[in-house]
C-alpha positions as CSV (number, residue, x, y, z in Angstrom):
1,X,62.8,35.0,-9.3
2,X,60.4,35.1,-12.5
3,X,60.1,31.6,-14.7
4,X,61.7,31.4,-17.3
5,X,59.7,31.6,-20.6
6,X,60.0,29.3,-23.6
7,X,58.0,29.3,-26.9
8,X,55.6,27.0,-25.6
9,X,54.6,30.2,-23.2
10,X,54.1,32.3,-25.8
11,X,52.2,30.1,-28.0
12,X,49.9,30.5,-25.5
13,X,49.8,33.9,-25.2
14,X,49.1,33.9,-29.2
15,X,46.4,31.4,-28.6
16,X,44.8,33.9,-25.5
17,X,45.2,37.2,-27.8
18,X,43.1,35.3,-30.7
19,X,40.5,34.2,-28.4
20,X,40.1,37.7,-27.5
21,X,40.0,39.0,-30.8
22,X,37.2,36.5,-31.8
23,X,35.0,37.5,-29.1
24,X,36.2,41.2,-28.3
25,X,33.5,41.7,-25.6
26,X,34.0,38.9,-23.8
27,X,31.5,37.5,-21.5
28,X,29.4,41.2,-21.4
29,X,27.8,40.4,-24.2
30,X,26.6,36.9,-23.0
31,X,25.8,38.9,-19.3
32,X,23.5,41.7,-20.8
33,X,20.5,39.0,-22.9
34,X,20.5,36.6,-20.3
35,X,17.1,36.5,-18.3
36,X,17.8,38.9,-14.7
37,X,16.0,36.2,-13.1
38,X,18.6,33.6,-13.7
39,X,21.4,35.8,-12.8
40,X,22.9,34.6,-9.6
41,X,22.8,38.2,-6.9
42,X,25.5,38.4,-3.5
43,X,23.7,37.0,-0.8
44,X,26.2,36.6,2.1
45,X,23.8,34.0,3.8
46,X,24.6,31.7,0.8
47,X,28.0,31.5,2.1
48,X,26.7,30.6,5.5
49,X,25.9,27.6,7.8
50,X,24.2,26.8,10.6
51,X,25.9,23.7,12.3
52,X,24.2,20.3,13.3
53,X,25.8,18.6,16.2
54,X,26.5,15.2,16.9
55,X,26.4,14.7,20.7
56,X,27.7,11.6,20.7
57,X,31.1,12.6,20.5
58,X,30.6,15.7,22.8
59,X,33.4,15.3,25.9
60,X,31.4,17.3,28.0
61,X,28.5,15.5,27.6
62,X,30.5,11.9,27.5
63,X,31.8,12.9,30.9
64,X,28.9,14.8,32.4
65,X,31.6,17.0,33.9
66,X,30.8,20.7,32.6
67,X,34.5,22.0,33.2
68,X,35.7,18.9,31.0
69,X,35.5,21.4,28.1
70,X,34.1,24.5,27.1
71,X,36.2,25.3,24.0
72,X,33.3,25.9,21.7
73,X,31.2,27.7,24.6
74,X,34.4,30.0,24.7
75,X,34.7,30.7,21.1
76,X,31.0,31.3,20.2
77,X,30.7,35.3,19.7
78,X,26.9,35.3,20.6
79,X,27.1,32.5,23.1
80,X,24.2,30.4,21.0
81,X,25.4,27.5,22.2
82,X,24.1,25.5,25.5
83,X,25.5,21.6,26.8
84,X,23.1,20.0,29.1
85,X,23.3,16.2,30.1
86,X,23.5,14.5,27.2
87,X,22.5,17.2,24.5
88,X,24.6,20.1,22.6
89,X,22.5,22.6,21.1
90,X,22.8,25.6,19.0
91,X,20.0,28.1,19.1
92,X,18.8,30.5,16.8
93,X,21.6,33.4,17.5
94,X,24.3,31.8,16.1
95,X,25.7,33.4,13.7
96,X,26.9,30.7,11.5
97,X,30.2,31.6,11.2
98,X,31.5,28.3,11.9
99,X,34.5,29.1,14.7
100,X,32.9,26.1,17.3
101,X,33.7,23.3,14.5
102,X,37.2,24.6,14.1
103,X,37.8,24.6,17.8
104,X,36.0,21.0,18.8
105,X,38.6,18.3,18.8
106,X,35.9,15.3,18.3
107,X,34.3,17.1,15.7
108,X,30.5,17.6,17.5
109,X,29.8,20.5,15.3
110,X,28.9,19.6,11.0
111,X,28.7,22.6,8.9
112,X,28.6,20.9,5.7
113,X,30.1,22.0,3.1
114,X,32.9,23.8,5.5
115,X,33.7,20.3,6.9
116,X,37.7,19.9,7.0
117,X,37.8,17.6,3.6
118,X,35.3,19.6,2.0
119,X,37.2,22.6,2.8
120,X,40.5,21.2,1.5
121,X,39.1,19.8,-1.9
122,X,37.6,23.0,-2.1
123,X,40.7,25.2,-1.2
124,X,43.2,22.6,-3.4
125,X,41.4,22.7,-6.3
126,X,41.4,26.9,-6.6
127,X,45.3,26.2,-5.3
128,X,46.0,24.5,-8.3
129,X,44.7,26.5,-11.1
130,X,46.0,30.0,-9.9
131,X,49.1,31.9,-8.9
132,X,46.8,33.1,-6.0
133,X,44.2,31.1,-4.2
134,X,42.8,33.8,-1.3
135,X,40.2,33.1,1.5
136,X,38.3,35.6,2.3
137,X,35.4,36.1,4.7
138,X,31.6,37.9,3.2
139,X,31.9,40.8,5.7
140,X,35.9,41.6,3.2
141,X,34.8,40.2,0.0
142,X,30.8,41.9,0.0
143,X,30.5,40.9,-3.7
144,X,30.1,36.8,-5.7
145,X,33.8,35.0,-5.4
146,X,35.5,35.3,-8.2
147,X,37.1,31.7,-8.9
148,X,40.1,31.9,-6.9
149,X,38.3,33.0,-3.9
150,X,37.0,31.2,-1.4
151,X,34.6,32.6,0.4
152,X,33.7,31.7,3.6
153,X,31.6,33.1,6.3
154,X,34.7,33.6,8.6
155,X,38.4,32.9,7.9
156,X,38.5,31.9,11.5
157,X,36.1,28.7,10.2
158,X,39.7,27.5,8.8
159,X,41.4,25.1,11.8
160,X,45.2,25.0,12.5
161,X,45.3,21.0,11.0
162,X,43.1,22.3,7.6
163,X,46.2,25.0,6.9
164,X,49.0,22.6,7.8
165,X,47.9,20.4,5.3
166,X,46.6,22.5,2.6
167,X,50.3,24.4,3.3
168,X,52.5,21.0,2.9
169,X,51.1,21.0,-0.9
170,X,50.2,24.7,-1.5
171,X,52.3,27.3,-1.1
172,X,50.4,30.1,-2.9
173,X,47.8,30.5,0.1
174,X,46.8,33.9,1.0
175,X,44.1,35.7,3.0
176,X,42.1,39.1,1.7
177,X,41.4,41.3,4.4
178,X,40.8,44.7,4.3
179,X,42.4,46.8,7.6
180,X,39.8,46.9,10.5
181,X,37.7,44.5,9.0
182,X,37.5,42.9,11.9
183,X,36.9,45.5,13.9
184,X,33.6,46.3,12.9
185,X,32.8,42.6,12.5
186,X,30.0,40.7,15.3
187,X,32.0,37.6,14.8
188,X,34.5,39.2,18.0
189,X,36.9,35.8,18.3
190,X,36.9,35.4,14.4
191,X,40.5,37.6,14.5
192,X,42.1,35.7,17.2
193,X,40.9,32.3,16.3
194,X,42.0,32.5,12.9
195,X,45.4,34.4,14.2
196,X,46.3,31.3,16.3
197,X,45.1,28.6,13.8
198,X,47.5,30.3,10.9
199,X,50.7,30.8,13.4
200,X,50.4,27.3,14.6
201,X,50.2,25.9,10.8
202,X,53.2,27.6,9.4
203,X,55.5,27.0,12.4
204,X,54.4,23.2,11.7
205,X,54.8,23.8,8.1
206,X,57.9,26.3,8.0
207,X,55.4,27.7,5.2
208,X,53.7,31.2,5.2
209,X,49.9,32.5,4.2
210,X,50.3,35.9,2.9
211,X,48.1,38.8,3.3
212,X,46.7,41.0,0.8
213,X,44.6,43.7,2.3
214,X,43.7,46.4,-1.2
215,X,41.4,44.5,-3.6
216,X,42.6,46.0,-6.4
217,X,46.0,44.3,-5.8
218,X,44.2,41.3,-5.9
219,X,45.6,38.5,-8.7
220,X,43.1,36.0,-10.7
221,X,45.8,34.7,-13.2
222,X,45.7,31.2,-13.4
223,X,48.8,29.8,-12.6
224,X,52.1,28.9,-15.6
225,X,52.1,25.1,-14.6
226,X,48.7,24.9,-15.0
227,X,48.0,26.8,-18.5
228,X,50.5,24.7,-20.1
229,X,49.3,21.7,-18.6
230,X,46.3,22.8,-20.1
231,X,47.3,23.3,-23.6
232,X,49.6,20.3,-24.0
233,X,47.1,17.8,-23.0
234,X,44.4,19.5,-24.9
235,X,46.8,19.7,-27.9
236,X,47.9,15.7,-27.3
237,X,44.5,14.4,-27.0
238,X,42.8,16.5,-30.2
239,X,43.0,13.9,-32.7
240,X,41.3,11.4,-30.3
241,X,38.7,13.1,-28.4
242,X,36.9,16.4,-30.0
243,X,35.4,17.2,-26.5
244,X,39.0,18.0,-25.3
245,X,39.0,20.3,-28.9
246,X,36.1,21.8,-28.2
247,X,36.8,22.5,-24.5
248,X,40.9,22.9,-24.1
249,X,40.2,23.7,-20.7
250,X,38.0,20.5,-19.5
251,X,42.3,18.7,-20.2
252,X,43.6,20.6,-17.5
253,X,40.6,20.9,-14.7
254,X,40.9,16.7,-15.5
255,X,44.6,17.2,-14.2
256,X,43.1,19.0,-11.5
257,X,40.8,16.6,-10.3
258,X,42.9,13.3,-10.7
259,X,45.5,15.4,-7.9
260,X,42.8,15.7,-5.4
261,X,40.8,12.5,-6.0
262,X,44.5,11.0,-5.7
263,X,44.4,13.0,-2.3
264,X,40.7,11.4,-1.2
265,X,42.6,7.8,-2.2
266,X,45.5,8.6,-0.3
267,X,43.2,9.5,3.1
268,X,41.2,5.7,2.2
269,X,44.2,3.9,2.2
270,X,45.8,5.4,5.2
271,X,42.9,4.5,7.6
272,X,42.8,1.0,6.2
273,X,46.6,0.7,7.0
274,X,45.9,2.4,10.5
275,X,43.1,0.0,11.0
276,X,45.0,-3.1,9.7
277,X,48.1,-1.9,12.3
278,X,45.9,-1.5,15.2
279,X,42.6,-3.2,14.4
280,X,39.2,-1.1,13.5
281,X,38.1,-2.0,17.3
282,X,38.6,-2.2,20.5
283,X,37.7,-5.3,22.5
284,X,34.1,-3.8,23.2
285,X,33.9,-3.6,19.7
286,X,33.8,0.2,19.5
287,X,35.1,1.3,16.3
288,X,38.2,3.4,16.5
289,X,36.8,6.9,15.2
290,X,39.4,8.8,13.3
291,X,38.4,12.7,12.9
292,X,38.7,14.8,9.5
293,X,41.4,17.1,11.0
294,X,43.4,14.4,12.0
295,X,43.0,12.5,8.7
296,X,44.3,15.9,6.9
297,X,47.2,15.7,9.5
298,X,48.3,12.5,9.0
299,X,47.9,12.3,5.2
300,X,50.6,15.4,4.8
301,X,53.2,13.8,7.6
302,X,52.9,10.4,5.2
303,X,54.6,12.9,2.8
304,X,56.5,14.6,5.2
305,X,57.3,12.7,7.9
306,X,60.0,14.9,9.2
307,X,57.2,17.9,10.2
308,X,55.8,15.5,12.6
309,X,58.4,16.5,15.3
310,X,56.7,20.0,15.2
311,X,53.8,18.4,16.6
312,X,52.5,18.3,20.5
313,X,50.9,14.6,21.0
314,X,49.6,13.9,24.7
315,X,48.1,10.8,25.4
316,X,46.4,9.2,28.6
317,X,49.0,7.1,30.6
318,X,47.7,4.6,33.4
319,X,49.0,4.2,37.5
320,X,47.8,0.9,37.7
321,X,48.2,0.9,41.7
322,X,45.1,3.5,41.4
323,X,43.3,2.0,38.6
324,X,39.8,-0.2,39.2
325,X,39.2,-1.1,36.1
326,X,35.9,0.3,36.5
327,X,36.1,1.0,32.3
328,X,34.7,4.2,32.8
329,X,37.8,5.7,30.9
330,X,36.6,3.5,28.1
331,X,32.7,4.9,28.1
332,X,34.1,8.5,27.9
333,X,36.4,8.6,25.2
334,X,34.8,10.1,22.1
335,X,36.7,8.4,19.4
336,X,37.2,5.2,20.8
337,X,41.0,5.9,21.1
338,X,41.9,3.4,24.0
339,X,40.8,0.5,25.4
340,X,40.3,-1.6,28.5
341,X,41.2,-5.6,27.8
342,X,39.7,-8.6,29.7
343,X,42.8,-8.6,31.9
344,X,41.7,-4.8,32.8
345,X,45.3,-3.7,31.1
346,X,44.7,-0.1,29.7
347,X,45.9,0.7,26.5
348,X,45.7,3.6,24.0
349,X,45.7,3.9,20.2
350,X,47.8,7.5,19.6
351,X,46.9,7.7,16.1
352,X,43.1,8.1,16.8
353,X,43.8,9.8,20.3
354,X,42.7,14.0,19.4
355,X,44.2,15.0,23.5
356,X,41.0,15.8,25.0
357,X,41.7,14.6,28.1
358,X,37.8,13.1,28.7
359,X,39.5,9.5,29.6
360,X,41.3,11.7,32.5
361,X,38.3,13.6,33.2
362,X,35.8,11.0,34.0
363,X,38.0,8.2,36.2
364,X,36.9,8.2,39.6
365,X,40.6,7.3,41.2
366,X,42.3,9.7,39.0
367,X,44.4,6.6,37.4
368,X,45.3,8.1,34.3
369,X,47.5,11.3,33.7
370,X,48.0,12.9,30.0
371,X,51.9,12.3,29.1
372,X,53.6,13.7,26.1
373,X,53.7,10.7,23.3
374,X,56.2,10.6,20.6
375,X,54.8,12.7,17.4
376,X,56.1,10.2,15.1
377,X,52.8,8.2,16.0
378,X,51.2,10.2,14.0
379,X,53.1,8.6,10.8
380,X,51.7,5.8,8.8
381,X,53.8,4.1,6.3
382,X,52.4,4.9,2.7
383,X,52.4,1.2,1.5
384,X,52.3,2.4,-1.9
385,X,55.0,4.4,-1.6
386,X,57.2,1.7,0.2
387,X,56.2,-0.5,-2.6
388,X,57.3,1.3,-5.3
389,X,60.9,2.3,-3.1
390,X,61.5,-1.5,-2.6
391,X,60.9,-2.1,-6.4
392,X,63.4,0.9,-6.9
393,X,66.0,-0.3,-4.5
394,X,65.3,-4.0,-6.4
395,X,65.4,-2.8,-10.2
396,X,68.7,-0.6,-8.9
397,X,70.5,-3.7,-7.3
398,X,69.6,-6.0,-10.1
399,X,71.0,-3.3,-12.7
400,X,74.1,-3.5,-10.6
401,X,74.3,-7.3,-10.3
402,X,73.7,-7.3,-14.9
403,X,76.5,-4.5,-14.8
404,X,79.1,-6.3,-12.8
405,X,78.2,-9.5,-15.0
406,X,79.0,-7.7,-17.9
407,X,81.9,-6.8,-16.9
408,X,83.4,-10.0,-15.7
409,X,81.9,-11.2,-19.9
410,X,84.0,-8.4,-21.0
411,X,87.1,-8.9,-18.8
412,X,86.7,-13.0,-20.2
413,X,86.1,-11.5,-24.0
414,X,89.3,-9.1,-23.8
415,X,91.6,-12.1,-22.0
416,X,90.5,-14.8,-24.7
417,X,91.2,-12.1,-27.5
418,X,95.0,-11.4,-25.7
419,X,95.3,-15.0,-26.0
420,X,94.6,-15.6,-29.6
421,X,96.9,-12.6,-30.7
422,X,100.0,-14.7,-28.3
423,X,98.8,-17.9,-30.0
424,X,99.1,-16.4,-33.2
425,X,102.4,-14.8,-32.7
């Protein structure tokens, strides 16, 4: 069901329609005396990656058990990447398409600018200026992005956690891809990796990506909420600041960005809280390591704490009639997620656990089992939020309190008046 329109809407429109009679050629003017050397030219390797790995956090590596998991070693198209010892490395066939970060659950693999909270600033920001945000691959798109495109070198570079939470917020996400793109794509697990991640995020979100697969159905309007965000605050703040005159645009990409560095403050404050819960360390003093995807996770469930019973949360769980306390459970764990005390009692933080199973992997007397854990772990109390219901709930029950006072002054006021008519009859 369309909007409904008002006049504000088609003030707009009369502002849009004199724009374009003031400058009836646009931008191709602008486009054909600008110097060919400074016009940017489609280079798909722009668009493209090579990872850098971190194998610190690797839990083949931390386990020295090659079988522990071979999840990026599976997903690579070109196999470019080889785990030895103590070392992950990518050689020079990779094809940058960025599938083994998506797939690694301690986050071994960096690709930069496709990193999870890059990815969802990147994606949220397009999400909230447009009716359509699309994400596209360079083998679909084969051209520059226009601004609600985002381009990446494979759709499949896009993990299941990245869509849930960009889906909690964003409704209008949909993917470009032209039929049998794919198929004539090197990238061979791009399809299927990007298949699974989307399924698994709208089944957690009970939202939907769509598909659009003609370019010339393609839509670039920017979205009603935003345009009249745009022109109201541009309008309010005319008389004050002539930058916001001269540029009615910069008032709404300011909207914009104060959502998503609202977001970035959100993710801060939830690790502190996690970390003021739980502590920041174990009692080796190994900081608890909480990974990008998970962050993105958690953030949304703060919101939407009733999703988190979608979720599928195994943690390690100790047979202390096997268990040593040999602490090599401890030296395996990637993030830091559980801990061995003085007393040699196990314990494990769900929060920062990502499921890997490495803790399982690497104990000699196979102590320690991975159980299903309650999802609702995964839910940190917003302590703003709380705040501000308590203060609700607190301004509500002292309005209540003034209203039944008032009426106990007016119930006195009416008797004493009913009294003075008697004593005056």
């Amino acid at each position: 069901m369309a909007e409904k329109r008002d006049l504000l809407d088609d003030i707009i429109d009369i502002q849009d329609n004199w724009g374009a009679i003031q400058n009836p050629l646009g931008d191709v003017a602008s486009t054909l005396i600008q110097d060919p050397a400074t016009v940017k030219v489609y280079d798909p390797s722009d668009y493209k990656v090579k990872p850098r790995v971190n194998s610190i956090f690797c839990v083949t590596c931390s386990t020295r058990d090659p079988k522990a998991c071979t999840r990026c070693l599976d997903v690579c198209p070109v196999d470019a990447i080889t785990i030895k010892g103590s070392s992950v490395k990518v050689d020079d066939r990779c094809r940058k398409c960025g599938l083994c970060a998506t797939v690694c659950p301690t986050e071994v693999f960096i690709c930069g600018s496709q990193a999870p909270l890059q990815l969802y600033k990147q994606v949220a920001e397009v999400a909230s200026k447009y009716e359509d945000c699309y994400v596209t691959c360079t083998r679909a798109l084969g051209r520059l992005p226009k601004e609600n495109e985002v381009l990446l070198p494979c759709v499949g570079a896009i993990s299941e956690e990245l869509w849930f939470a960009l889906l909690c917020e964003y409704p209008n996400l949909s993917v470009y891809l032209p039929v049998g793109i794919c198929d004539r794509c090197r990238t061979t697990t791009g399809e299927e990796r990007y298949g699974d991640a989307i399924a698994a995020a709208e089944e957690l979100s009970g939202e939907s990506v769509g598909l659009e697969v003609d370019e010339r159905r393609l839509n670039h309007e920017q979205s009603r909420a935003y345009r009249r965000s745009q022109f109201v605050s541009s309008m309010a703040t005319s008389a004050t600041r002539l930058v916001s005159r001269g540029n009615p645009a910069l008032a709404g990409a300011q909207a914009v960005a104060q959502r998503i560095q609202q977001h970035t403050k959100q993710l801060t404050e939830l690790q502190r809280t996690l970390e003021k819960a739980v502590g920041a360390q174990t009692s080796q003093n190994r900081r608890h390591i909480l990974t990008q995807r998970r962050k993105l996770v958690m953030a949304a469930l703060q919101k939407y704490p009733d999703l988190a019973e979608g979720f599928k949360l195994e943690i390690p769980a100790c047979d202390s009639s096997r268990c040593t306390k040999c602490g090599d459970c401890v030296k395996a764990c990637p993030v830091h997620a559980n801990d061995l005390d003085r007393e040699g009692h196990f314990s494990v933080e769900p929060a920062f656990c990502v499921n890997c199973g490495a803790c399982a992997v690497a104990c000699p007397e196979d102590a320690l089992a991975m159980v299903p854990c309650d999802p609702q772990e995964l839910v940190v109390p917003d302590e703003d939020a709380e705040r501000r219901r308590r203060m609700a709930a607190e301004s509500r029950a002292r309005a209540e309190e003034l209203k039944e006072k008032g009426k106990l002054l007016l119930d006195k006021g009416m008797d004493a008046l009913e009294n003075l008519e008697k004593d005056g009859k």
